[in-house]
N, C-alpha and C positions, 0 to 999 in steps of 0.2 A: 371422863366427864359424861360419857352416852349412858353410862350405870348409871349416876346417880340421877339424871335425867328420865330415865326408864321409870326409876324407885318412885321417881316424882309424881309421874303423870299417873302409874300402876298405884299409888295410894290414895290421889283424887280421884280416879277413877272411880277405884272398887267401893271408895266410902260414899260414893254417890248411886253407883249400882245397888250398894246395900240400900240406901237409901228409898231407892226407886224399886225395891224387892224385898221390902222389910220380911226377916224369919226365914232368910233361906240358908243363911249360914251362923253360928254362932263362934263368940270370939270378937275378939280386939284389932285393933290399929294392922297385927299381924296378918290376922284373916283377910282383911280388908286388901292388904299390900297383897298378896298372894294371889287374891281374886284379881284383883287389879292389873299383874304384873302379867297373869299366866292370859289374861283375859285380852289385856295387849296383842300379847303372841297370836292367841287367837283370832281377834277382830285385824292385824295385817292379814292372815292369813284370808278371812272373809273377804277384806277391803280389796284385797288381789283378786281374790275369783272375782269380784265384779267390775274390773278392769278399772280401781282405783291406782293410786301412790298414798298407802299410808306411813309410810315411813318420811315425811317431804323434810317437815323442822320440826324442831321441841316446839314452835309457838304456831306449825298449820294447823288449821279448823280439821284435816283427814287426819291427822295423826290423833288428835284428842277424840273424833269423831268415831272411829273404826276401835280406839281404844275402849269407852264406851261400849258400844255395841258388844263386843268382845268380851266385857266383863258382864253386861247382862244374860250374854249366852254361858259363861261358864257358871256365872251366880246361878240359875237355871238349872243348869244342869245338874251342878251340885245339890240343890234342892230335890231335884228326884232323883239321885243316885244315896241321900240319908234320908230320901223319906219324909223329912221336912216340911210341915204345912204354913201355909203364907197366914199371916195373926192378924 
């Protein structure tokens, strides 16, 4: 159940990231999950350096919150790692 949970939040996520970063990555519902999911990993991993819990539930405000963050930094970064200019 914590997979598809993950898939969950890593697809609202990313298609909100893209949203908030139109033209940094191109692609579908796929991209979006992948920003999303990878972006996850990432935003616990920030949420920890700043002495959060983002891992608490599928339904706390740091889990969705750090999860966010996470995908705007990967969205981001992806953006200047192809080059990609913001439209």
């Amino acid at each position: 159940m914590w997979l598809l949970s993950w898939i969950i939040v890593g697809l609202v996520m990313g298609a909100i990231a893209r949203a908030v970063l139109p033209g940094r990555a191109n692609g579908g519902w796929l991209v979006s999950l992948l920003v999303g999911v990878v972006g996850a990993i990432v935003g616990g991993f920030i949420g920890r350096a700043f002495g959060a819990d983002p891992n608490q539930s599928f339904w706390s405000f740091s889990t969705w919150f750090w999860a966010f963050v996470g995908s705007l930094v990967v969205l981001f970064v992806w953006g200047l790692l192809t080059g990609r200019k913001r439209t």
